[in-house]
Biopython code that builds the backbone (N, CA, C, O; Angstrom):
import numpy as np
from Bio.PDB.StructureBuilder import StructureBuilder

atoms = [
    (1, "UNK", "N", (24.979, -21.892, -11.492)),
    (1, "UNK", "CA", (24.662, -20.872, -10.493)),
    (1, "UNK", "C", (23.566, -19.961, -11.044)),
    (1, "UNK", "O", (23.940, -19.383, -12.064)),
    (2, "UNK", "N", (22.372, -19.679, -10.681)),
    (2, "UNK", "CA", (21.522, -18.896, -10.772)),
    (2, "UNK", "C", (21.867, -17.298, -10.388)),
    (2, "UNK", "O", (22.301, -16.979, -9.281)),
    (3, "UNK", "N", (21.607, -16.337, -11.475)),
    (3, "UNK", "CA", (21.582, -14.863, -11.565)),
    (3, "UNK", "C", (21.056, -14.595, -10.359)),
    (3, "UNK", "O", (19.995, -15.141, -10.060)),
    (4, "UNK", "N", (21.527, -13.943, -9.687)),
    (4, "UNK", "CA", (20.651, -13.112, -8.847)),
    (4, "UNK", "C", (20.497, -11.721, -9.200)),
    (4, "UNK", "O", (21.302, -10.931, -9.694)),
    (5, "UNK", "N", (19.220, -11.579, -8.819)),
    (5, "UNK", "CA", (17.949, -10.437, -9.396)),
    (5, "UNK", "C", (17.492, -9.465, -8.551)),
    (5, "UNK", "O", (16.688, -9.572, -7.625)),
    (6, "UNK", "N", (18.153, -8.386, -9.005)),
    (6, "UNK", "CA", (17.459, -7.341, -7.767)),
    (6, "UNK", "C", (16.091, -6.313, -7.861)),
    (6, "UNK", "O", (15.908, -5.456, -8.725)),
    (7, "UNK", "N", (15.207, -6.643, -6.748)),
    (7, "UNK", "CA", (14.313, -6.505, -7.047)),
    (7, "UNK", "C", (13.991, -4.849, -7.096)),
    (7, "UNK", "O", (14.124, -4.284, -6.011)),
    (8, "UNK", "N", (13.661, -4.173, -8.020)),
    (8, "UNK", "CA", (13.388, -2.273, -8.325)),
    (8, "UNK", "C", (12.071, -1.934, -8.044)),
    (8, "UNK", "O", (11.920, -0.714, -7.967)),
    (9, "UNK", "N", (10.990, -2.639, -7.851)),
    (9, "UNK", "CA", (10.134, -2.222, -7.920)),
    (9, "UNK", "C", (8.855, -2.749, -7.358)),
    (9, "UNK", "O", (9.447, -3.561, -6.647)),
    (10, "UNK", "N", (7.497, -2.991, -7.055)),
    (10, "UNK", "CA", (6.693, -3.190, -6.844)),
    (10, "UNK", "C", (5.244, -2.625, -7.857)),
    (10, "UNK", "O", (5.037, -1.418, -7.729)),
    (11, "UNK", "N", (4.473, -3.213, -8.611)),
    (11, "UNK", "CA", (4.021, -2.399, -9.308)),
    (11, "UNK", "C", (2.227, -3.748, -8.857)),
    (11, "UNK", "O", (1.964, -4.951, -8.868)),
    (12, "UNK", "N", (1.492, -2.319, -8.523)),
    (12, "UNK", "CA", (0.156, -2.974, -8.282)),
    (12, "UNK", "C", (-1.119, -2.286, -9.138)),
    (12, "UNK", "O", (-1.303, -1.109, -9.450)),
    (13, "UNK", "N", (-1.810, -3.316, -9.359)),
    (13, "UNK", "CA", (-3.067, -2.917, -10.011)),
    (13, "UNK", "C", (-3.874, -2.223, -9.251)),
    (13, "UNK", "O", (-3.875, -2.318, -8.024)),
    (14, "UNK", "N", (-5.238, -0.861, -10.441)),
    (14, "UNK", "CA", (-5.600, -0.254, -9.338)),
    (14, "UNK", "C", (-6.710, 0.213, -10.920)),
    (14, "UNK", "O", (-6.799, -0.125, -12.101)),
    (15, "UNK", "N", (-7.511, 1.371, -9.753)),
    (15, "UNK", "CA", (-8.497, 1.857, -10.646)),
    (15, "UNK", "C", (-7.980, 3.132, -11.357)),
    (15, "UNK", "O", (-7.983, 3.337, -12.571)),
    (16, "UNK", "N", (-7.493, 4.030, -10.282)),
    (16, "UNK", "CA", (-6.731, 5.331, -10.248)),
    (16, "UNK", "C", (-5.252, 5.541, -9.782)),
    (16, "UNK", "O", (-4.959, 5.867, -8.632)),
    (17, "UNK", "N", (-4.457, 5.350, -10.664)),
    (17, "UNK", "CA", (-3.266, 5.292, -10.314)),
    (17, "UNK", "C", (-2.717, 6.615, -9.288)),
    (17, "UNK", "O", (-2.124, 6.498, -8.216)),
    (18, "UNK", "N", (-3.136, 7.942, -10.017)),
    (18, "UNK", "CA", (-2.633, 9.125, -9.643)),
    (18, "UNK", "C", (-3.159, 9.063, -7.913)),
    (18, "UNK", "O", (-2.362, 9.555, -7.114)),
    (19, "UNK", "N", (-4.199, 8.596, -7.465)),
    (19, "UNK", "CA", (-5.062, 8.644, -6.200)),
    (19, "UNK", "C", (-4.013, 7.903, -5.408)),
    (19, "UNK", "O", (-3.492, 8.449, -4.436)),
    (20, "UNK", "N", (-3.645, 6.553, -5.821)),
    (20, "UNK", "CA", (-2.993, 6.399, -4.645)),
    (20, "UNK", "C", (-1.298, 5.683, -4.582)),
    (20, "UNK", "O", (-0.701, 4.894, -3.849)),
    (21, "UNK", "N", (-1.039, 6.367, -5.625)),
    (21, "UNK", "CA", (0.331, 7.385, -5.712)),
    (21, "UNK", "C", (0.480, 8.746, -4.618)),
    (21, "UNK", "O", (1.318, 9.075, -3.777)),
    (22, "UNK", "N", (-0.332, 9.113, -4.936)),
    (22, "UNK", "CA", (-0.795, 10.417, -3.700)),
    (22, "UNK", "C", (-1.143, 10.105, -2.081)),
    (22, "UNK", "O", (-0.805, 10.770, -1.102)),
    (23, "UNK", "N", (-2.173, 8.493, -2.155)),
    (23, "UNK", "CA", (-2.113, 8.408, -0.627)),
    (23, "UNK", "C", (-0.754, 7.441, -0.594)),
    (23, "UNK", "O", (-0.417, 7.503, 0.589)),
    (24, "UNK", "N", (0.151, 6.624, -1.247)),
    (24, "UNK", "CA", (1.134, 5.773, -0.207)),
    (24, "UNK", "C", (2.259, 7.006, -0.245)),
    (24, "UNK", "O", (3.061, 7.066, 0.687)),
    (25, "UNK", "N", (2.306, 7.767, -1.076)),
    (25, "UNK", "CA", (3.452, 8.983, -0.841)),
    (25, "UNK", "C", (2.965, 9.419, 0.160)),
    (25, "UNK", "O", (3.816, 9.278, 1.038)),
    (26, "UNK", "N", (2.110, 9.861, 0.551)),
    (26, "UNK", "CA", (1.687, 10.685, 2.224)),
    (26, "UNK", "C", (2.195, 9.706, 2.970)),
    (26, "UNK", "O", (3.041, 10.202, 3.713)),
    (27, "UNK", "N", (2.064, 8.223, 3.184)),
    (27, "UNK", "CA", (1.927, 7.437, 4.491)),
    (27, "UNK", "C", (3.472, 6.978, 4.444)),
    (27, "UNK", "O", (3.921, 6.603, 5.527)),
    (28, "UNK", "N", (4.327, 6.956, 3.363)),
    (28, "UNK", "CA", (5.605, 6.602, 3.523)),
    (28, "UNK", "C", (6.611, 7.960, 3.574)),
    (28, "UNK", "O", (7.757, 7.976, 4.023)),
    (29, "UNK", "N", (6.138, 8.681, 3.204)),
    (29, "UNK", "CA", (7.053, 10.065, 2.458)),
    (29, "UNK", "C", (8.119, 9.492, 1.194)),
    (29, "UNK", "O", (9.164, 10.087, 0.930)),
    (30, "UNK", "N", (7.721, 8.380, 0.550)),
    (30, "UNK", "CA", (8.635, 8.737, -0.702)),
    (30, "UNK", "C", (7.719, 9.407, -2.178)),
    (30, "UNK", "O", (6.728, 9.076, -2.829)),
    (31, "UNK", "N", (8.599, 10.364, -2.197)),
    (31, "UNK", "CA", (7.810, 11.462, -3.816)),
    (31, "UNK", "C", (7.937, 10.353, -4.569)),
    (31, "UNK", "O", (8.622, 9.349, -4.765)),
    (32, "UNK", "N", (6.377, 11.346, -5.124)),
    (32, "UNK", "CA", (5.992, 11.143, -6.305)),
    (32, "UNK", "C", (6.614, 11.221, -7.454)),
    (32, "UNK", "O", (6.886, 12.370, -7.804)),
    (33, "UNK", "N", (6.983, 10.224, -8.277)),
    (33, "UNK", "CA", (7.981, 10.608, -9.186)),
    (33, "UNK", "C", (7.437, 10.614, -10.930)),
    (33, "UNK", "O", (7.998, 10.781, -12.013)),
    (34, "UNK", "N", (6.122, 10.348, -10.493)),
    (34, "UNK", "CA", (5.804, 9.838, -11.960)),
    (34, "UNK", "C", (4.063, 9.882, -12.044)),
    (34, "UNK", "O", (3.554, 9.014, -11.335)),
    (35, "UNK", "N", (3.303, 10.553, -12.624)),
    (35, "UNK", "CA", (1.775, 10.285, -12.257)),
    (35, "UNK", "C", (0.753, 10.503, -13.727)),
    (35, "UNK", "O", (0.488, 11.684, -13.954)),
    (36, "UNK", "N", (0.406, 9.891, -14.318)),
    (36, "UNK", "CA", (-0.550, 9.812, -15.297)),
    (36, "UNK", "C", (-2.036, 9.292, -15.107)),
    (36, "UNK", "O", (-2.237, 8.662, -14.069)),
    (37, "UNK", "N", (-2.658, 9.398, -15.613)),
    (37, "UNK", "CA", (-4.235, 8.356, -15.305)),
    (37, "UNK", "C", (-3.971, 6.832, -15.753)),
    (37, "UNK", "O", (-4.829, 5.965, -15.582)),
    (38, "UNK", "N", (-2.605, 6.547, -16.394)),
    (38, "UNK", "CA", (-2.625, 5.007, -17.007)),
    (38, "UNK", "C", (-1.823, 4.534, -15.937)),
    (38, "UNK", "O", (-2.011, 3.386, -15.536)),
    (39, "UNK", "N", (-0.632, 5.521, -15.220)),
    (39, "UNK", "CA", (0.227, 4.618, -14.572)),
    (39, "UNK", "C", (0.620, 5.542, -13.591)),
    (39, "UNK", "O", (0.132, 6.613, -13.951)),
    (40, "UNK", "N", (1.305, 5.720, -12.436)),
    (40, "UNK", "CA", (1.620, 6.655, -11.582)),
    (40, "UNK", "C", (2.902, 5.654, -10.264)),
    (40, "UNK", "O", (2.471, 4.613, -9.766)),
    (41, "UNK", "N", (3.985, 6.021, -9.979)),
    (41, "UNK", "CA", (4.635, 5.772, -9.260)),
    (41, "UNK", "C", (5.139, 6.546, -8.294)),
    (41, "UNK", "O", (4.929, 7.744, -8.486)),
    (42, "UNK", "N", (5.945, 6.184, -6.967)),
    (42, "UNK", "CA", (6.381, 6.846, -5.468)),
    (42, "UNK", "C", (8.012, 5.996, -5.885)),
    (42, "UNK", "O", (8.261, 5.073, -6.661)),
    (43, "UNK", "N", (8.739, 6.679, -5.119)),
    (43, "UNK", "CA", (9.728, 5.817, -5.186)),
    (43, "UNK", "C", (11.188, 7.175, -4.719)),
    (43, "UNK", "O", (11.052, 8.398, -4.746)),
    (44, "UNK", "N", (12.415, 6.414, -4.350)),
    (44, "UNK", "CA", (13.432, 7.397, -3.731)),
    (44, "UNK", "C", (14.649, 6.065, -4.931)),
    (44, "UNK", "O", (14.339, 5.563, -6.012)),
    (45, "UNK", "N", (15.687, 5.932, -4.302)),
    (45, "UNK", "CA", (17.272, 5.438, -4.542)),
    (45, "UNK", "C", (16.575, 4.099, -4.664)),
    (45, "UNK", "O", (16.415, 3.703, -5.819)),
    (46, "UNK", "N", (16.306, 3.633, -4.070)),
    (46, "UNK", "CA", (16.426, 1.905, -3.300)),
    (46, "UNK", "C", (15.030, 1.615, -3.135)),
    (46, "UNK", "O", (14.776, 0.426, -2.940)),
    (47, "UNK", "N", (13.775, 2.653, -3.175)),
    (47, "UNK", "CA", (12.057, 1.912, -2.964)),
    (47, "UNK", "C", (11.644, 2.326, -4.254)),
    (47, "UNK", "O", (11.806, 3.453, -4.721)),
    (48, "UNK", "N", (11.200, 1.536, -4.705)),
    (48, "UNK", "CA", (9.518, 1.729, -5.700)),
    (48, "UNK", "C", (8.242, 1.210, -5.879)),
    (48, "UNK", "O", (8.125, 0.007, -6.109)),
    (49, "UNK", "N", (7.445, 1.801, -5.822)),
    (49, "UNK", "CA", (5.704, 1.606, -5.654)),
    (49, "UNK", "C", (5.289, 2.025, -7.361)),
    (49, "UNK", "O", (5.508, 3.108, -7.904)),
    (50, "UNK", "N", (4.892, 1.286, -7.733)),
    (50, "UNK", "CA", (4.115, 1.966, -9.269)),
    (50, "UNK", "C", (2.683, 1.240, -9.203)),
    (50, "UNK", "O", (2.504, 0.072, -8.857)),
    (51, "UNK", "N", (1.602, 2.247, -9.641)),
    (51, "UNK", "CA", (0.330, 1.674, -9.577)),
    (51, "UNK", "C", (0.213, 2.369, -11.422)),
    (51, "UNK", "O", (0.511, 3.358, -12.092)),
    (52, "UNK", "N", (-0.539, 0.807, -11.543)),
    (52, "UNK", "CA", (-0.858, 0.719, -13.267)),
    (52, "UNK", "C", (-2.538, 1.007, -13.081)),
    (52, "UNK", "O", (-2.920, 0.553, -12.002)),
    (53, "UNK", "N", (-3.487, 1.568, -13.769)),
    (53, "UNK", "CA", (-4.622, 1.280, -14.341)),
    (53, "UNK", "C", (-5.052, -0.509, -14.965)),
    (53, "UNK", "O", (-4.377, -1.243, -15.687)),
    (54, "UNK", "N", (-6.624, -0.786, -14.236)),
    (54, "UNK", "CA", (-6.581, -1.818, -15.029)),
    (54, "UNK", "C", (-8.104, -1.597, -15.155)),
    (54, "UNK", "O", (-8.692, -1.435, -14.085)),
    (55, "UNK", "N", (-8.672, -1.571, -16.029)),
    (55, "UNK", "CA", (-9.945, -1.609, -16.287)),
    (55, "UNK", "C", (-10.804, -2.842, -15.218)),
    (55, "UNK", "O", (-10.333, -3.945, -14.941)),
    (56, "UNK", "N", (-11.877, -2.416, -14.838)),
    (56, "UNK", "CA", (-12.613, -3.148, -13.768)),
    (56, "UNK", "C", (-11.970, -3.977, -12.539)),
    (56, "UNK", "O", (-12.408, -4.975, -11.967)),
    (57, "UNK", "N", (-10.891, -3.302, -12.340)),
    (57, "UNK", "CA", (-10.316, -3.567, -11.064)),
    (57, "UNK", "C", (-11.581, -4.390, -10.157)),
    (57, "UNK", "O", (-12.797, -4.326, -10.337)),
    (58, "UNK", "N", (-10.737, -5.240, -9.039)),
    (58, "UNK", "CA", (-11.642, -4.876, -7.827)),
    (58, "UNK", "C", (-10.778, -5.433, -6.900)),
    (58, "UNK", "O", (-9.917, -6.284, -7.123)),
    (59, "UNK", "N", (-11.134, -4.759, -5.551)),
    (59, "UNK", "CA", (-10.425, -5.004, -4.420)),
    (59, "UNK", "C", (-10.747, -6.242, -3.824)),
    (59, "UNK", "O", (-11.903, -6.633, -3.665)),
    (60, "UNK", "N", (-9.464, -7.025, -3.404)),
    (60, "UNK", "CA", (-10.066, -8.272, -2.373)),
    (60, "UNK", "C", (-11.298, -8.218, -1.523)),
    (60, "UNK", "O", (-12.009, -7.215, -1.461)),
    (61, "UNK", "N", (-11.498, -9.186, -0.953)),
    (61, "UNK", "CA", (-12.214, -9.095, 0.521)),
    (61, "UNK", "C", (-11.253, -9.645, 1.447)),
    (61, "UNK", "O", (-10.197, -10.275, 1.395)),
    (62, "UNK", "N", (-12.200, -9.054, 2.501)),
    (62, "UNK", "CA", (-11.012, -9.418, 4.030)),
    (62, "UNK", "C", (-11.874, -9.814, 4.863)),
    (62, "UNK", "O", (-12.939, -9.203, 4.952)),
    (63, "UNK", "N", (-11.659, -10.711, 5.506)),
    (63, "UNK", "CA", (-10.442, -11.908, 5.297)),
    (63, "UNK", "C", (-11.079, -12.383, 4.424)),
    (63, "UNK", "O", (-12.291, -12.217, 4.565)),
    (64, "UNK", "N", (-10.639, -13.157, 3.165)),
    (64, "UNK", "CA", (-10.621, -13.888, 2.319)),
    (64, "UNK", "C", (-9.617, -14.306, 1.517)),
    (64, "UNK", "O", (-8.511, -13.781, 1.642)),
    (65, "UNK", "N", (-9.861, -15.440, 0.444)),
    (65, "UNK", "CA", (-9.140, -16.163, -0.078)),
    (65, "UNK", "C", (-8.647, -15.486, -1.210)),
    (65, "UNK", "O", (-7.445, -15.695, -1.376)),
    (66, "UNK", "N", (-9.160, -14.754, -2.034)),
    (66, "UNK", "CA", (-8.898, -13.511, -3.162)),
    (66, "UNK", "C", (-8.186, -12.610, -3.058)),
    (66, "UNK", "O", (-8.435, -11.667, -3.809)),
    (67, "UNK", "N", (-7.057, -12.476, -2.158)),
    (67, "UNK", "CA", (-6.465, -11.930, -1.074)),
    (67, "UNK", "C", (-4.750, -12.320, -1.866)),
    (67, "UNK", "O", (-4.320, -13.388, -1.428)),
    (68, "UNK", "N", (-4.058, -11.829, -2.611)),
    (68, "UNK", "CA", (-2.901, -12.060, -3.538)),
    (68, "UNK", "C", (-1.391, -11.510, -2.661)),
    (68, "UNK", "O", (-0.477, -12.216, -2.234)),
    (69, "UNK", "N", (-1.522, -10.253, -2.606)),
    (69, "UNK", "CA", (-0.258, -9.761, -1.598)),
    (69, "UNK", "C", (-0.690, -8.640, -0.819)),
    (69, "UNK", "O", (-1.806, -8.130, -0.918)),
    (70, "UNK", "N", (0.418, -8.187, 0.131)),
    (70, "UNK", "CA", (-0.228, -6.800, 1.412)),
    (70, "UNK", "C", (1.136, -6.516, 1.465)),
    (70, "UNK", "O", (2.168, -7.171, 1.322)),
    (71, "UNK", "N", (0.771, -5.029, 1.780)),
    (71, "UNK", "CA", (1.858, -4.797, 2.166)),
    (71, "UNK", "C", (2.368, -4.408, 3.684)),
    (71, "UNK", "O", (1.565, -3.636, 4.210)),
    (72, "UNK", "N", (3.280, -4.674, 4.373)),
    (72, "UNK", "CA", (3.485, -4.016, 5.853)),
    (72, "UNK", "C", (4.309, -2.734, 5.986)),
    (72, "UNK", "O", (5.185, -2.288, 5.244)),
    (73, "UNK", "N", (3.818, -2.278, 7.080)),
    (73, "UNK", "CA", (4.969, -0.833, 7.160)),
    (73, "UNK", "C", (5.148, -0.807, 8.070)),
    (73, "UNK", "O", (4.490, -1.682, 8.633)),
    (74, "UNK", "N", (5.849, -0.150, 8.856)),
    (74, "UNK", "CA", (6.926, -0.176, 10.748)),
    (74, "UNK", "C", (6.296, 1.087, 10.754)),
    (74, "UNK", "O", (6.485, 1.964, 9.911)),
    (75, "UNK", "N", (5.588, 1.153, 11.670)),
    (75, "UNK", "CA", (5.569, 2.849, 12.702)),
    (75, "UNK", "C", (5.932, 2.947, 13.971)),
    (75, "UNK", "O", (5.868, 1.858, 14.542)),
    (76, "UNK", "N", (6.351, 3.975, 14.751)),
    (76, "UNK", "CA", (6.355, 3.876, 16.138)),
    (76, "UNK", "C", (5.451, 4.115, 16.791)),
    (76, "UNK", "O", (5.599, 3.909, 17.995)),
    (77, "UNK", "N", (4.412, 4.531, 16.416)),
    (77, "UNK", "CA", (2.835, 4.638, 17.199)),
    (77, "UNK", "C", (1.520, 4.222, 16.319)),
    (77, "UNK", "O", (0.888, 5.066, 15.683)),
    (78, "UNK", "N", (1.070, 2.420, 16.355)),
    (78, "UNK", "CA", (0.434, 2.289, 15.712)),
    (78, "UNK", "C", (-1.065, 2.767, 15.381)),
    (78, "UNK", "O", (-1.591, 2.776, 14.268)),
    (79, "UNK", "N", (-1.719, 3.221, 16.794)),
    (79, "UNK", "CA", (-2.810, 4.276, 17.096)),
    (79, "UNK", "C", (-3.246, 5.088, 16.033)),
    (79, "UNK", "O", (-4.263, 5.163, 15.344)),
    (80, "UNK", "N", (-1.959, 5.785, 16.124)),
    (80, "UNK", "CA", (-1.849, 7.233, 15.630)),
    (80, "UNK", "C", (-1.829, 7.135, 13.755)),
    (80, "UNK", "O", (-2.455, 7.705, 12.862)),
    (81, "UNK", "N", (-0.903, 6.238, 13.798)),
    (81, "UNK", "CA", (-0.667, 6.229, 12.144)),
    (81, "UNK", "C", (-1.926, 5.555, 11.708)),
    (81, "UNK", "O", (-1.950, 5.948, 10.542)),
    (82, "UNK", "N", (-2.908, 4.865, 11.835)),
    (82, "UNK", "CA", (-4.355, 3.800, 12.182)),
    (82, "UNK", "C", (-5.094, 5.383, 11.730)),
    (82, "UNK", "O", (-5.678, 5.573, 10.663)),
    (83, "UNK", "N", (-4.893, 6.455, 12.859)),
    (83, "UNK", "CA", (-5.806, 7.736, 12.744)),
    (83, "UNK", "C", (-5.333, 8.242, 11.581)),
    (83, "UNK", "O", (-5.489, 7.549, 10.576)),
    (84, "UNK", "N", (-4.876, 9.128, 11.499)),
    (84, "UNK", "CA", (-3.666, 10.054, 10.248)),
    (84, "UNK", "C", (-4.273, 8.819, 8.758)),
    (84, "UNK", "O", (-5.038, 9.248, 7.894)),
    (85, "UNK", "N", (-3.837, 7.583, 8.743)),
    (85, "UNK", "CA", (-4.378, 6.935, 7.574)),
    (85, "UNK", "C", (-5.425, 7.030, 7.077)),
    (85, "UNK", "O", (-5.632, 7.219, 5.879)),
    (86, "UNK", "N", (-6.362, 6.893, 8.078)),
    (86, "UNK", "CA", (-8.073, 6.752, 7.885)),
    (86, "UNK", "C", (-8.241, 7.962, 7.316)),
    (86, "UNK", "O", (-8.540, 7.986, 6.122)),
    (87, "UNK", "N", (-8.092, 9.144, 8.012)),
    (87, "UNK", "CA", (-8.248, 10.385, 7.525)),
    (87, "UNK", "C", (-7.567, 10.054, 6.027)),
    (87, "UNK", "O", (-8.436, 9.924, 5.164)),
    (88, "UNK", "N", (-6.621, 9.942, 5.689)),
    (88, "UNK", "CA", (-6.395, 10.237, 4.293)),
    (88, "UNK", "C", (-7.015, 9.247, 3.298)),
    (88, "UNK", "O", (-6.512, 9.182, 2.176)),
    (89, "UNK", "N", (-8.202, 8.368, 3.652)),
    (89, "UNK", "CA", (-8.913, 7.528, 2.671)),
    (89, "UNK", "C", (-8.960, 6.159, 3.211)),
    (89, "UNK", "O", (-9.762, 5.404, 2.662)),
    (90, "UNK", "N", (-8.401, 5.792, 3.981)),
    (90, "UNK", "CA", (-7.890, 4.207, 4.488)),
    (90, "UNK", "C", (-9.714, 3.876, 4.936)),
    (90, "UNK", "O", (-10.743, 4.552, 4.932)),
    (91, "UNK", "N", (-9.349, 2.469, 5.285)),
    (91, "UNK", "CA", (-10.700, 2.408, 5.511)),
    (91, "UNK", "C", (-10.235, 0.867, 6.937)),
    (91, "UNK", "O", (-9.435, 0.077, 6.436)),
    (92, "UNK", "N", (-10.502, 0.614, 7.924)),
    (92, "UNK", "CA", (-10.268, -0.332, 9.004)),
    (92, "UNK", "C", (-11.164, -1.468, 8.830)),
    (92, "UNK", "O", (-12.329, -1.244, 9.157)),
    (93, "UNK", "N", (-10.845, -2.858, 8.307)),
    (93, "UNK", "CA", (-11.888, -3.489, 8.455)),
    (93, "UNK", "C", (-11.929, -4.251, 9.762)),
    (93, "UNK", "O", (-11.078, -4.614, 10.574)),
    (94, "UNK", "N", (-12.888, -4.327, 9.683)),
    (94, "UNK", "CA", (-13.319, -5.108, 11.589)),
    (94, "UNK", "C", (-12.813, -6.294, 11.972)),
    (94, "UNK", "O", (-12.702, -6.422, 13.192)),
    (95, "UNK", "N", (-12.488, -7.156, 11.337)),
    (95, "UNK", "CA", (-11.614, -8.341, 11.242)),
    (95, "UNK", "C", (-10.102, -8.050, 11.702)),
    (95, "UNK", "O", (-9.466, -7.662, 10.721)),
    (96, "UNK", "N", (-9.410, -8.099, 12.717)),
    (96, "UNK", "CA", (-7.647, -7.676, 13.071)),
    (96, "UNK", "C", (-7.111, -9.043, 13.567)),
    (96, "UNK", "O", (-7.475, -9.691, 14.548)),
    (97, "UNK", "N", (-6.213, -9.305, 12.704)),
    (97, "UNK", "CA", (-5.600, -10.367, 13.031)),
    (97, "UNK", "C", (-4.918, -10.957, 14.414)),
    (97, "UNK", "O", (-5.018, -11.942, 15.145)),
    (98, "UNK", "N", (-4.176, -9.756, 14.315)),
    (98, "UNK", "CA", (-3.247, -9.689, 15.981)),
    (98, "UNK", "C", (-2.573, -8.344, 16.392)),
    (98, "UNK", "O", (-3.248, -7.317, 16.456)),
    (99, "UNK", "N", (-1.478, -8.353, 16.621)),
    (99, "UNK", "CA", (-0.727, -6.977, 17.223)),
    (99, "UNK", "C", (-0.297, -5.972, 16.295)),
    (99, "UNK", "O", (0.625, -5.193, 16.537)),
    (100, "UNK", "N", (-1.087, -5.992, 15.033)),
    (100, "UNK", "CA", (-0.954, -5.572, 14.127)),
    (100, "UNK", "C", (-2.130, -4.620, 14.053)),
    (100, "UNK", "O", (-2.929, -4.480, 14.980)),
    (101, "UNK", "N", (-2.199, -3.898, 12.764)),
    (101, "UNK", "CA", (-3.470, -3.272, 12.334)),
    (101, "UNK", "C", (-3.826, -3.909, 10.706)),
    (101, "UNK", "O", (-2.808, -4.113, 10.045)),
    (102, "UNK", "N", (-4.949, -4.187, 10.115)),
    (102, "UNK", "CA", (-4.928, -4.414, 8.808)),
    (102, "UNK", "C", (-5.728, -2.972, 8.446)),
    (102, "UNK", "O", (-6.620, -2.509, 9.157)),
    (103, "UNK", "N", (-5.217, -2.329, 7.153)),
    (103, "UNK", "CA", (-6.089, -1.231, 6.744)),
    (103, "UNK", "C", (-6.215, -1.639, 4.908)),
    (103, "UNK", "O", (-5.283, -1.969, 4.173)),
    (104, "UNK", "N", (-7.589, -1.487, 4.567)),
    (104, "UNK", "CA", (-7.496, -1.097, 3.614)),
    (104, "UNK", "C", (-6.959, 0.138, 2.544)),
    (104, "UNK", "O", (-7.711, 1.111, 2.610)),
    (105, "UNK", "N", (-6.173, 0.262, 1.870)),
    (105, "UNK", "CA", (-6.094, 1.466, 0.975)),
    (105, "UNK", "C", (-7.233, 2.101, 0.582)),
    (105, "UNK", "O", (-8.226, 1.622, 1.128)),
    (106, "UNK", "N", (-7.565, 3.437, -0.521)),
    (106, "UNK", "CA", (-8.430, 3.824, -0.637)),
    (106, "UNK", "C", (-9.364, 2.961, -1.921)),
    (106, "UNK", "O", (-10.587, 3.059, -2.026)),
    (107, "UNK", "N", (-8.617, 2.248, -2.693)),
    (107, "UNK", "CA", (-9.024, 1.012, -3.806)),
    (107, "UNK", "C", (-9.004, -0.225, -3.144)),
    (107, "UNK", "O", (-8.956, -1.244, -3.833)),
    (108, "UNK", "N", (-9.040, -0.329, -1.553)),
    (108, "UNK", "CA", (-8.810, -2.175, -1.033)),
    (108, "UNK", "C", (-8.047, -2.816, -1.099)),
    (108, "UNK", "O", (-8.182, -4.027, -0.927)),
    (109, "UNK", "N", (-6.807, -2.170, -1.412)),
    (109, "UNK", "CA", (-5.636, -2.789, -1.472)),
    (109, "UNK", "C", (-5.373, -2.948, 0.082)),
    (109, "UNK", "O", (-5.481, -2.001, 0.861)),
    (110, "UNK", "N", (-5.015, -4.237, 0.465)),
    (110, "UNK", "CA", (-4.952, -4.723, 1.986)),
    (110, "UNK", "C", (-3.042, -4.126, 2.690)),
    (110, "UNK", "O", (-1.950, -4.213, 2.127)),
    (111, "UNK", "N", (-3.285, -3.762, 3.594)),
    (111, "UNK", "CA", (-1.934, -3.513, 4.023)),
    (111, "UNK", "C", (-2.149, -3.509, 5.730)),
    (111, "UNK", "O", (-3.168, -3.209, 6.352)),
    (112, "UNK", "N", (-0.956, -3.905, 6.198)),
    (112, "UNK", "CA", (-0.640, -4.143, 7.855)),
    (112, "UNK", "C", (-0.013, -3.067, 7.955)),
    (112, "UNK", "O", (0.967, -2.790, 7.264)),
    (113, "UNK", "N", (-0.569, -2.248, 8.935)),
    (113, "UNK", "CA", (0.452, -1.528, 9.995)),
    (113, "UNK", "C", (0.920, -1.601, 11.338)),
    (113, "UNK", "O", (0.328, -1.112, 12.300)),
    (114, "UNK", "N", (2.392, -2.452, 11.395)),
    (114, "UNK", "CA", (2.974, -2.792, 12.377)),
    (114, "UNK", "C", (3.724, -1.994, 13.546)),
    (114, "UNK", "O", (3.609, -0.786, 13.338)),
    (115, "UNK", "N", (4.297, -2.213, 14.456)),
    (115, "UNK", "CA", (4.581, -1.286, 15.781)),
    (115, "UNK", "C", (6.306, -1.746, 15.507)),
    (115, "UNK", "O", (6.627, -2.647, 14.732)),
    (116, "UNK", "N", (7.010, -1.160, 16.084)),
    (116, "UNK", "CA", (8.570, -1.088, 15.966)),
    (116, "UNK", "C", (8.328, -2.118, 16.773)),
    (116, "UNK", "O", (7.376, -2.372, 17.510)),
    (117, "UNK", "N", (9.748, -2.918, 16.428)),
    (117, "UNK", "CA", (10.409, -4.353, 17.231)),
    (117, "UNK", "C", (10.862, -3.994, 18.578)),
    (117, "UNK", "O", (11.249, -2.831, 18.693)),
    (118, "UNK", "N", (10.888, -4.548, 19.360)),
    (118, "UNK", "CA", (11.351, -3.856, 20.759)),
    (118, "UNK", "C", (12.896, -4.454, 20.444)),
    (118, "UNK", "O", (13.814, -4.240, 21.235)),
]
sb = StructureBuilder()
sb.init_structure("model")
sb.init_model(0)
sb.init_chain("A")
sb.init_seg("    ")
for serial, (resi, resn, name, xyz) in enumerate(atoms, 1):
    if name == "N":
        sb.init_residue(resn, " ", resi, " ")
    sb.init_atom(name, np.array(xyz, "f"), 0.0, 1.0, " ", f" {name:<3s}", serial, name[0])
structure = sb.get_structure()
């Protein structure tokens, strides 16, 4: 029988950890729990986000194949959260898949923002 493994964390590469530690804590509301220039994390009981420093980072392209993981988030007004994001650094690339939104982070980290399930 294989261990099962529970997963604590999420930890993504980046240029500036503290930066966007600061923007996914705004867009989720979980605090900041941890922030240095090498490493910086968000996180509550049960979520964690940690962004590491990596020297010469670089962000995917979109759409493209260099393209590793994304993340999605549930809002109830995808419009609005699309606006409110941008303002805090996001960036929209012109390419949208479907009933979704794709936004870049403020380092290109790719993420969907989805509409509640009916």
């Amino acid at each position: 029988m294989t261990t099962i493994a529970k997963l604590i964390a999420v930890t993504m590469d980046c240029a500036e950890p503290k930066r966007l530690a600061d923007f996914y804590s705004q867009i989720t509301g979980l605090p900041v729990q941890y922030a240095e220039d090498e490493y910086a994390g968000i996180g509550d009981d049960t979520t964690a986000v940690y962004f590491q420093r990596v020297p010469d980072w670089k962000a995917p392209s979109w759409p493209g194949a260099d393209k590793q993981f994304h993340l999605d988030f549930r809002v109830p007004d995808v419009a609005r959260a699309v606006e409110e994001y941008v303002a805090l650094g996001a960036t929209k690339p012109e390419f949208q898949p479907g009933d979704w939104v794709v936004l870049a982070d403020p380092e290109g980290h790719l993420f969907c923002v989805c509409p509640e399930r009916s």
